[in-house]
PyMOL CGO cylinders between C-alpha atoms (Angstrom):
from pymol import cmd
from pymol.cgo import CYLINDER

trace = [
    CYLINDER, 16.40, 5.92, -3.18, 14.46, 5.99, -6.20, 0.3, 1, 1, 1, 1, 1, 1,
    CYLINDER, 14.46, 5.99, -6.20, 13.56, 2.55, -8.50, 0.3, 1, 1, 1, 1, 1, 1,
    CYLINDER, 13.56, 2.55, -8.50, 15.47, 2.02, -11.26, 0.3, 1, 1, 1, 1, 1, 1,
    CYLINDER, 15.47, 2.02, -11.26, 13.34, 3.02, -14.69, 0.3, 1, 1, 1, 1, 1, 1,
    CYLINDER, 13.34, 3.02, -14.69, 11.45, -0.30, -15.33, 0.3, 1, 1, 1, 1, 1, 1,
    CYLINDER, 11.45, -0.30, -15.33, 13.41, -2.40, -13.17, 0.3, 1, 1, 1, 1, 1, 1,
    CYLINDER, 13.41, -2.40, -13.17, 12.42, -3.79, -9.63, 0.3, 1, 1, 1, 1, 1, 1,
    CYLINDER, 12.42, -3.79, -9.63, 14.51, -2.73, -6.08, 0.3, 1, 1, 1, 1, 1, 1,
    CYLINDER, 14.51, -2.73, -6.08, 16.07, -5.77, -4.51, 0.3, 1, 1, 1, 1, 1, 1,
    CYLINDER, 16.07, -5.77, -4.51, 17.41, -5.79, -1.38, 0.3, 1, 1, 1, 1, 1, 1,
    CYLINDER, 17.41, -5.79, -1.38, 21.23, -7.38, -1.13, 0.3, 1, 1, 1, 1, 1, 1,
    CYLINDER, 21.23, -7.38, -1.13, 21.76, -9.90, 1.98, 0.3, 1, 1, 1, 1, 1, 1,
    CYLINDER, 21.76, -9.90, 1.98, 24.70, -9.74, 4.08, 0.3, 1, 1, 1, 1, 1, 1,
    CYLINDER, 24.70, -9.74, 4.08, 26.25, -12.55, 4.91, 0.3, 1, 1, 1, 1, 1, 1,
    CYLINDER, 26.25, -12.55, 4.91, 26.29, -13.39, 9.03, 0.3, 1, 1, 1, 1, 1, 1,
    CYLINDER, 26.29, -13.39, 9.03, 29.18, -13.04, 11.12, 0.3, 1, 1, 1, 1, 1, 1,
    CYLINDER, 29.18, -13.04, 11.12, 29.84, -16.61, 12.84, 0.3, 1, 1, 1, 1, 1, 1,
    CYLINDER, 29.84, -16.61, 12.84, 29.04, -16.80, 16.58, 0.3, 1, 1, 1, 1, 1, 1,
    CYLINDER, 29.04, -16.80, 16.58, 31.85, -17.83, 19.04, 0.3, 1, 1, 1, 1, 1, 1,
    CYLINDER, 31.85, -17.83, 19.04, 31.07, -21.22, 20.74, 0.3, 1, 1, 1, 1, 1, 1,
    CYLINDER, 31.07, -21.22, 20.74, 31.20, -21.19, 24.44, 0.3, 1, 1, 1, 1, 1, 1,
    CYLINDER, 31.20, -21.19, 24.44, 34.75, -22.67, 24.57, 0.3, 1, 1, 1, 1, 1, 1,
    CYLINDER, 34.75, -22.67, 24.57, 35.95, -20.01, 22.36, 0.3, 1, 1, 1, 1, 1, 1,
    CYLINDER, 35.95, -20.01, 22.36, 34.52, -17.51, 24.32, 0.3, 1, 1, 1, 1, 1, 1,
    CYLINDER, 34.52, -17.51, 24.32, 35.88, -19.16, 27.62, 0.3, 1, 1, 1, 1, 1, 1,
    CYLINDER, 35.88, -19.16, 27.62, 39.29, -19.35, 25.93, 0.3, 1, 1, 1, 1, 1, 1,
    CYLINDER, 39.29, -19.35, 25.93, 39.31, -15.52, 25.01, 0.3, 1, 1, 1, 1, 1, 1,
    CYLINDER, 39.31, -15.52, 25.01, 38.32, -14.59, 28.61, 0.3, 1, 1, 1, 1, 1, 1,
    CYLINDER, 38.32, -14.59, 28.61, 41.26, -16.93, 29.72, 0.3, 1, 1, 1, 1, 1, 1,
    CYLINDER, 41.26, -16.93, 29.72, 43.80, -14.89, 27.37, 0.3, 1, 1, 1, 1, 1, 1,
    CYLINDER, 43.80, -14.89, 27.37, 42.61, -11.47, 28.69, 0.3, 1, 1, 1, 1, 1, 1,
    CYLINDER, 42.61, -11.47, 28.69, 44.54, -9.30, 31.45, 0.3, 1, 1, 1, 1, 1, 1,
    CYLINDER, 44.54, -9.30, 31.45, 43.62, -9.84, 34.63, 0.3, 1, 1, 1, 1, 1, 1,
    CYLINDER, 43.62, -9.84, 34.63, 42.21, -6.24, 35.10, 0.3, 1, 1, 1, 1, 1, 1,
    CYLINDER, 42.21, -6.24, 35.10, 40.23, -6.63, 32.26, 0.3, 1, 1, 1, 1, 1, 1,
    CYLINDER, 40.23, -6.63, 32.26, 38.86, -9.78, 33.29, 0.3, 1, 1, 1, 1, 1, 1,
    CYLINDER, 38.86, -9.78, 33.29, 37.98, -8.21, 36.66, 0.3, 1, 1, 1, 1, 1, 1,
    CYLINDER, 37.98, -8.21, 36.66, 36.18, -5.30, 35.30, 0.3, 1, 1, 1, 1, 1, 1,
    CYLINDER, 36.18, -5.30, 35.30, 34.54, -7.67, 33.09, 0.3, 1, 1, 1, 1, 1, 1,
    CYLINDER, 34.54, -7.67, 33.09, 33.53, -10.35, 36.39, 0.3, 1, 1, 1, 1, 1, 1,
    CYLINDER, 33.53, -10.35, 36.39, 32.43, -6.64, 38.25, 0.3, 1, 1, 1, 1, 1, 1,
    CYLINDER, 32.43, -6.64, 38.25, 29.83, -5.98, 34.92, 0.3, 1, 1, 1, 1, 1, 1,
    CYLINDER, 29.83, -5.98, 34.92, 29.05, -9.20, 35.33, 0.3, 1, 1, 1, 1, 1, 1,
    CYLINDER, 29.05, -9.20, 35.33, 28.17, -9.20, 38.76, 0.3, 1, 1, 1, 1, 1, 1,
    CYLINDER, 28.17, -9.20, 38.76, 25.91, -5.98, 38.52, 0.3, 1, 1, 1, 1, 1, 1,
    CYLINDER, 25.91, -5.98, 38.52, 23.67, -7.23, 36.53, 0.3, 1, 1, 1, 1, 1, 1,
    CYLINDER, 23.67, -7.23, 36.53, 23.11, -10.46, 38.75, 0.3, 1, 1, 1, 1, 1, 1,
    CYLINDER, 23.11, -10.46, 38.75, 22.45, -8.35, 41.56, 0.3, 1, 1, 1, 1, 1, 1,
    CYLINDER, 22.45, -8.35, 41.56, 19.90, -6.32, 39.89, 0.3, 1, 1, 1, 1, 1, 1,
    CYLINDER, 19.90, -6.32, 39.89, 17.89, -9.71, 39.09, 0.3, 1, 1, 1, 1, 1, 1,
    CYLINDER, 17.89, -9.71, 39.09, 18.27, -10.92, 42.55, 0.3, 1, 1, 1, 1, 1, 1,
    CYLINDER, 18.27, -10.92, 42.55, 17.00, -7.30, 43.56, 0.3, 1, 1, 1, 1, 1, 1,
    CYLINDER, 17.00, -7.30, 43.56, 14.23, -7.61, 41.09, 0.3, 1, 1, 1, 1, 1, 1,
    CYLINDER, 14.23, -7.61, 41.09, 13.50, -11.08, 42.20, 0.3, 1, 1, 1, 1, 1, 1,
    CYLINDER, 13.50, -11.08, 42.20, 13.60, -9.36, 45.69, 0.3, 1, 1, 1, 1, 1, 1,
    CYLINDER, 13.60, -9.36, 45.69, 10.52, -7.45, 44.47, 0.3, 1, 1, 1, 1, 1, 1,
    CYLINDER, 10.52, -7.45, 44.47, 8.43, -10.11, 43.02, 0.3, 1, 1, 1, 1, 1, 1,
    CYLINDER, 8.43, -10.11, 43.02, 8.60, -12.07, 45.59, 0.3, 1, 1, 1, 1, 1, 1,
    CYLINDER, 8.60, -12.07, 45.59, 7.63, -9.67, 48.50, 0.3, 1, 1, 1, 1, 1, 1,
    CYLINDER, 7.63, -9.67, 48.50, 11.50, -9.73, 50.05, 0.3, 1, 1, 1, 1, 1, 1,
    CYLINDER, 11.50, -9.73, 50.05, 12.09, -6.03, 49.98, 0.3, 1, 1, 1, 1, 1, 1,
    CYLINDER, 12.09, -6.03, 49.98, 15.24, -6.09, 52.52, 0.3, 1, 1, 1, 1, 1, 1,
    CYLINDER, 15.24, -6.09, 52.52, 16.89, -8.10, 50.13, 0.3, 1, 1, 1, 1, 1, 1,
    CYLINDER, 16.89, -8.10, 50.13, 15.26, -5.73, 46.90, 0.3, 1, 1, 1, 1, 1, 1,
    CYLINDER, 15.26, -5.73, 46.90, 16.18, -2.35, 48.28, 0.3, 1, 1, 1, 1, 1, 1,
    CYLINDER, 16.18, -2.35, 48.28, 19.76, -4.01, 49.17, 0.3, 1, 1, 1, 1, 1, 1,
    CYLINDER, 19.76, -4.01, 49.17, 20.61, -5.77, 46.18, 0.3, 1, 1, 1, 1, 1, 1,
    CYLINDER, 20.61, -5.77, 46.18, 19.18, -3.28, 43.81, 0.3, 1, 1, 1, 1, 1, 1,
    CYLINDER, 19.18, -3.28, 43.81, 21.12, -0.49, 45.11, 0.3, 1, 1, 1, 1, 1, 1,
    CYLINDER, 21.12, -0.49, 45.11, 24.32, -2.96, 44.72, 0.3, 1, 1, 1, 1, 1, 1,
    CYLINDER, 24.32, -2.96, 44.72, 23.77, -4.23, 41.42, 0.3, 1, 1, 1, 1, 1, 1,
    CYLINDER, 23.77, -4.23, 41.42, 23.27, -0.14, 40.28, 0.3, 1, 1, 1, 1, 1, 1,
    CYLINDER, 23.27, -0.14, 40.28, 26.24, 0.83, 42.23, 0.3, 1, 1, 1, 1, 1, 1,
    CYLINDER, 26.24, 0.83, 42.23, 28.52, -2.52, 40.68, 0.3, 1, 1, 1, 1, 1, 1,
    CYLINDER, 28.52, -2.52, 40.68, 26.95, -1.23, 37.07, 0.3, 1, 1, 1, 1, 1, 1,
    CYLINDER, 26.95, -1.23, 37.07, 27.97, 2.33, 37.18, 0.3, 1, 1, 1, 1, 1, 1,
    CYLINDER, 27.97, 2.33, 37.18, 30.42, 2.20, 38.59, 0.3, 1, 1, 1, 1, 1, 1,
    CYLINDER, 30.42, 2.20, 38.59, 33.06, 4.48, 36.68, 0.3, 1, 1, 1, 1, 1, 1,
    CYLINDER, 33.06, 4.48, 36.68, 36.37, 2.42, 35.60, 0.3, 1, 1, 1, 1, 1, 1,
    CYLINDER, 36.37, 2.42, 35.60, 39.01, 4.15, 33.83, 0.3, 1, 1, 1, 1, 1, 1,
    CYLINDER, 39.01, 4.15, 33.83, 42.34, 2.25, 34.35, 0.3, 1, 1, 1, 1, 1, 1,
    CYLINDER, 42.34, 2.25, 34.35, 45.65, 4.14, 33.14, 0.3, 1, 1, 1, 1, 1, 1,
    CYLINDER, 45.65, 4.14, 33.14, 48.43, 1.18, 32.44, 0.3, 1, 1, 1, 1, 1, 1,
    CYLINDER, 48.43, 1.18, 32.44, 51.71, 2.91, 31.55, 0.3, 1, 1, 1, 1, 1, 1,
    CYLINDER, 51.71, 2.91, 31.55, 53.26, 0.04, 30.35, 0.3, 1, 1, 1, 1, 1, 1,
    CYLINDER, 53.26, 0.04, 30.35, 53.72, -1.23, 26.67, 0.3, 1, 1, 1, 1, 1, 1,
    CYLINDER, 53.72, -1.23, 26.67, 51.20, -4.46, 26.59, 0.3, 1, 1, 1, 1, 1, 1,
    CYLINDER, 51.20, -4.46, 26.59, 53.93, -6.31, 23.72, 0.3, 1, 1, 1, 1, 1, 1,
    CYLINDER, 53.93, -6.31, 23.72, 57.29, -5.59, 25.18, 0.3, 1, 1, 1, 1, 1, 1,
    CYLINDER, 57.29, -5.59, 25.18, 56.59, -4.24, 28.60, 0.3, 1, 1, 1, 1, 1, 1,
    CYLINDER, 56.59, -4.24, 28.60, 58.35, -0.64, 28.30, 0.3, 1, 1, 1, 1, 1, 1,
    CYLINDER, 58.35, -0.64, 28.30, 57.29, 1.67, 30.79, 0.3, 1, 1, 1, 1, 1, 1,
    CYLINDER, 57.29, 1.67, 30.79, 55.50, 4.73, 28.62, 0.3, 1, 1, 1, 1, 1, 1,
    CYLINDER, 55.50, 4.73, 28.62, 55.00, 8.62, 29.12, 0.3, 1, 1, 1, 1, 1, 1,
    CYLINDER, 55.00, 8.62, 29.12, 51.74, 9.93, 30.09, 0.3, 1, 1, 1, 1, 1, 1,
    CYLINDER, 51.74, 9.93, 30.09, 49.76, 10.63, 27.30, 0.3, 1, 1, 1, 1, 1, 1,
    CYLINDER, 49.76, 10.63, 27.30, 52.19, 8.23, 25.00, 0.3, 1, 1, 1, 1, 1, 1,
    CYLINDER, 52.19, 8.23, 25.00, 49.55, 6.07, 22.83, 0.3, 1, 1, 1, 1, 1, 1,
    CYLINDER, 49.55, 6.07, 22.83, 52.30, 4.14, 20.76, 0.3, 1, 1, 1, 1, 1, 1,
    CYLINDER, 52.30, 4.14, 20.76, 55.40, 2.72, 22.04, 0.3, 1, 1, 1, 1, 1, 1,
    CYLINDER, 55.40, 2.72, 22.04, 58.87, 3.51, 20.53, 0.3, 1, 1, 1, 1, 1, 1,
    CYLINDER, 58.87, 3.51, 20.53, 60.60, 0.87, 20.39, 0.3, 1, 1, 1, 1, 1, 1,
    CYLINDER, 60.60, 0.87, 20.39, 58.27, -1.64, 18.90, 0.3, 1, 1, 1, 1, 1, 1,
    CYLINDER, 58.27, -1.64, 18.90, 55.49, 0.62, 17.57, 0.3, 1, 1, 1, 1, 1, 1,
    CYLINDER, 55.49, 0.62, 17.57, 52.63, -0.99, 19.03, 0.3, 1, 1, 1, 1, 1, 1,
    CYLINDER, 52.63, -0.99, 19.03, 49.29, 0.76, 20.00, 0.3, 1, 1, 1, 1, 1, 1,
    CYLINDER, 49.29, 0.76, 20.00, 48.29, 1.06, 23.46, 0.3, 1, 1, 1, 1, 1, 1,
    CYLINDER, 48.29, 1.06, 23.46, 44.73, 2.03, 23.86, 0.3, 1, 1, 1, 1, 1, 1,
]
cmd.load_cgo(trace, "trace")
């Protein structure tokens, strides 16, 4: 972008986004599924086991690097794709493929 003619660029702040405290998070995480809070304690879990694998290498322990490395990258990638064929606001069981229920027009990603 070019300068306006005799007038100086300025640069426009944004105003930040609040942060969640801890008990709001822990709340949120309370009100999930309980699918989505185990794929979210699995994600979780990798990444601890790659730092206990890493620490594993740092601190000459390679039984316990090669093992928990190889864990933490397996827990990581692993590939999750969960199909729920049920409406998550009224419980109506859905077609395959159906993205919004029927009867109370809710999205179900």
């Amino acid at each position: 972008m070019s300068a306006p003619a005799g007038g100086a660029v300025t640069a426009q702040k944004l105003p930040k986004e609040r942060r969640m405290s801890s008990r709001e998070e822990m709340e949120t995480i309370k009100a999930m599924p309980r699918l989505s809070r185990a794929i979210l304690i699995l994600k979780l879990a990798g990444v601890v086991f790659f730092a206990i694998g890493l620490e594993g290498i740092v601190s000459g322990r390679y039984v316990l690097a090669v093992s928990f490395l190889g864990l933490g990258l397996f827990v990581s990638l692993l590939p999750i794709k969960v199909r729920i064929n049920l409406c998550g606001r009224c419980g109506r069981k859905l077609d395959v493929g159906q993205a919004i229920c029927p009867s109370c027009g809710v999205p179900n990603v």
